[in-house]
C-alpha distance (Angstrom), angle and dihedral (degrees) to the residues before:
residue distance angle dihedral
X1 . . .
X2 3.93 . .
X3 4.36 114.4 .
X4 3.19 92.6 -95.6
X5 3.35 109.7 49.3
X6 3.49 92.7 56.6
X7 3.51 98.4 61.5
X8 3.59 93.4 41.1
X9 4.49 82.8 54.9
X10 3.72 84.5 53.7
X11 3.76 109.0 47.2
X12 3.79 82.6 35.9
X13 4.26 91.5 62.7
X14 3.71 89.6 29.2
X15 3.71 88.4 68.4
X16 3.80 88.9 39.4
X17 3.58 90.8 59.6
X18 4.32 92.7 43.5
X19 3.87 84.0 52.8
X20 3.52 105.3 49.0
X21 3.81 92.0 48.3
X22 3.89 82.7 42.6
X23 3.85 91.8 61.4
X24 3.53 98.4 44.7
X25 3.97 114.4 106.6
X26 3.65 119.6 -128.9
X27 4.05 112.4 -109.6
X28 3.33 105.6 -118.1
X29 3.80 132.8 -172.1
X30 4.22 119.7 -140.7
X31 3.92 110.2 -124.0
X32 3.04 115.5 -159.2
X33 4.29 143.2 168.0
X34 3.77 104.0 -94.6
X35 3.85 104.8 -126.4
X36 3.86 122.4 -153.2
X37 3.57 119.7 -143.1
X38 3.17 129.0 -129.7
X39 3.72 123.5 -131.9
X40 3.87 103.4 -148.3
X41 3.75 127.5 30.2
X42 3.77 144.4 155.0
X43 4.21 108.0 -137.3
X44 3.89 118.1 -174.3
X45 3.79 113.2 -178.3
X46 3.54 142.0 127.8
X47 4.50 123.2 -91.7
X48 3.55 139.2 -159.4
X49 3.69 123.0 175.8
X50 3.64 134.8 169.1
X51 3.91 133.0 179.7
X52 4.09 92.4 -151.6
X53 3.97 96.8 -88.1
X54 4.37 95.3 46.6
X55 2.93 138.7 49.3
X56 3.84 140.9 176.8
X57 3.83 146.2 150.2
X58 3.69 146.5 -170.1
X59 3.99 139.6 131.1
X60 3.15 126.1 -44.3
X61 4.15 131.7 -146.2
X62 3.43 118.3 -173.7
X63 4.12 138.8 165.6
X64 3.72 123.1 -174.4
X65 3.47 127.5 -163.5
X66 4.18 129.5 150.6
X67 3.97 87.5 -111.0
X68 4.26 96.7 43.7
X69 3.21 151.6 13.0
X70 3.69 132.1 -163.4
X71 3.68 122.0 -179.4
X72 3.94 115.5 -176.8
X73 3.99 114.4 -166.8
X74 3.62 114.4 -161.4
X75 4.35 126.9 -168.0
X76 3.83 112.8 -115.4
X77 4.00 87.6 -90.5
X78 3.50 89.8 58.7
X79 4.00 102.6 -107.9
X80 3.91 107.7 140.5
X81 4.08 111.7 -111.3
X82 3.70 97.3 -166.9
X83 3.32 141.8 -41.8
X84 3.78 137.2 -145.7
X85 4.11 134.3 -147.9
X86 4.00 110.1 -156.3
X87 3.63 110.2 -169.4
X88 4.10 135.6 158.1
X89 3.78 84.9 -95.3
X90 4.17 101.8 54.9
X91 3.47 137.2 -70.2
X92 3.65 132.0 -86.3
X93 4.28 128.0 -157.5
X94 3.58 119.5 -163.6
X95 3.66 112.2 -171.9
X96 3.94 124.2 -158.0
X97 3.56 95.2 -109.8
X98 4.06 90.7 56.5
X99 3.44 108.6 -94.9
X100 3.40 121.0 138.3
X101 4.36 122.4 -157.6
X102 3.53 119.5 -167.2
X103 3.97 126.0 -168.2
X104 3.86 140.9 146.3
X105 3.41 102.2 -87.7
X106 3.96 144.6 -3.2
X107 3.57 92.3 -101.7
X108 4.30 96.8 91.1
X109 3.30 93.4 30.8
X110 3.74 107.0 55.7
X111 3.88 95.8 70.3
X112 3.71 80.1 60.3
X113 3.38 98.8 63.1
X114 4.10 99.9 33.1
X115 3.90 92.0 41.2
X116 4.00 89.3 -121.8
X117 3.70 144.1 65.3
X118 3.89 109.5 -93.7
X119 3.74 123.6 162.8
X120 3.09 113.3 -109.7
X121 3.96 104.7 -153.0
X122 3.38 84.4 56.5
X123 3.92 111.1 53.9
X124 4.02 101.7 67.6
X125 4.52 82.9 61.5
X126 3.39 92.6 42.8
X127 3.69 93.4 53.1
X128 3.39 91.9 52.0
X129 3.97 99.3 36.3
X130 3.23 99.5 -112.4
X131 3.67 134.5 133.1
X132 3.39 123.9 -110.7
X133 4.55 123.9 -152.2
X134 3.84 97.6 -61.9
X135 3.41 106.7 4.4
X136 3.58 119.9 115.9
X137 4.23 147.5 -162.9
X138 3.71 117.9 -104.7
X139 3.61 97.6 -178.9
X140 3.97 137.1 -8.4
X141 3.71 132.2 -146.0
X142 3.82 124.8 -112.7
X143 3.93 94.0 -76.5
X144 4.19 95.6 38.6
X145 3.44 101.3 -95.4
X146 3.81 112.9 142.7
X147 4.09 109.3 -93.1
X148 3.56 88.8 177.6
X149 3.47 143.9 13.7
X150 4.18 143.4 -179.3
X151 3.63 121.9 -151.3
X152 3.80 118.6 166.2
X153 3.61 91.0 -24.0
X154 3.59 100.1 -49.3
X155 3.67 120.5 119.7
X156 3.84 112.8 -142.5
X157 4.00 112.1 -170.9
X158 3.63 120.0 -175.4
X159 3.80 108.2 -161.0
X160 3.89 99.5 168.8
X161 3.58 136.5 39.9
X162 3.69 129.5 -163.5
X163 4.12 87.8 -120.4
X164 3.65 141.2 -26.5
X165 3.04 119.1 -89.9
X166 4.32 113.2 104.8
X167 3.95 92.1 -110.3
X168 3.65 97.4 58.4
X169 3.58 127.3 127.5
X170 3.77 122.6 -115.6
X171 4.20 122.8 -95.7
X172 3.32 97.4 -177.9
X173 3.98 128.7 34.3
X174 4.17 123.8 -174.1
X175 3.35 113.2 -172.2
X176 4.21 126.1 176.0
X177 3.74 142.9 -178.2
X178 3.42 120.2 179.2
X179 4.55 96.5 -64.3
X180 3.74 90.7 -7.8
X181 3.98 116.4 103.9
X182 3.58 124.2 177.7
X183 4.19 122.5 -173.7
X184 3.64 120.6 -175.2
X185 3.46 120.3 174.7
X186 3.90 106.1 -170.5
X187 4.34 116.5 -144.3
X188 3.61 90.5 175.1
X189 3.83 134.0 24.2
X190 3.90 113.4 169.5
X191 3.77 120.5 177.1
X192 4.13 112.8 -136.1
X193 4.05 115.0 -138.5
């Protein structure tokens, strides 16, 4: 190799080496506020949901509690649609027009009354911002709230709470999988002792 190749090689990889390292983001790990969840609550808000081809909204009423839940979906005008009672021993639907669906658990009959699939273990954390066993934060907001979260391939983005301090509850809840969108913007979030 002539002279001056050789330092040419060397300055050449030199700057190789300063670039790749130069490109390379830093690993960083999400901090965030640890939020407690609470295991009874009474949630009055407002939903849309679509799956890609429908799409619908109304109110929504909903208490939580490890021994029932009763969720209470109302039409933009405020006439109820149907509601559904989830307890330990099955799961009932009654629609507005009378018709009453019966099955083991909440589970199948939940997309019934939202209009999409949602999973149901999940909803009382995300409601509350909380994380559920393997979920985790993506990102945070300026006080380290979660700003966005993935749990079992949902995305659950909370754009809005109701103030700012870093235990607040959520106003306003996006949640997607693949074609399936779910807004909830909560008016009332009470926990249960």
């Amino acid at each position: 190799m002539s002279r001056f190749v050789r330092p040419a090689l060397v300055a050449i990889l030199a700057t190789s080496a300063l670039f790749g390292c130069a490109v390379q983001p830093p690993v960083t790990e999400v901090v965030h506020v640890v939020r407690t969840v609470a295991p009874a609550f009474e949630l009055e808000g407002r939903l849309a949901a679509s799956d890609g081809q429908r799409a619908g909204n109304g109110g929504l009423l909903w208490t939580h509690s490890p021994a029932i839940d009763e969720w209470t979906v109302m039409s933009p005008l405020g006439q109820i649609v149907a509601q559904l009672v989830s307890t330990p021993r099955g799961a009932r639907l009654l629609t507005a027009d009378g018709e009453v669906q019966e099955a083991d658990d909440a589970r199948t009959m939940l997309p019934r009354l939202l209009g999409v699939s949602a999973p149901l273990d999940g909803l009382a954390y995300w409601v509350q911002a909380s994380l559920r066993p393997g979920a985790r934060v993506l990102s945070v907001d300026a006080v380290g709230r979660p700003a966005r979260v993935s749990d079992e391939g949902w995305i659950i983005e909370y754009p809005e709470y109701r103030d700012a301090s870093p235990h607040a509850p959520p106003r306003r809840i996006d949640a997607s999988w693949g074609d399936t969108r779910i807004r909830l913007i909560i008016d009332q979030w009470t926990p249960l002792i």
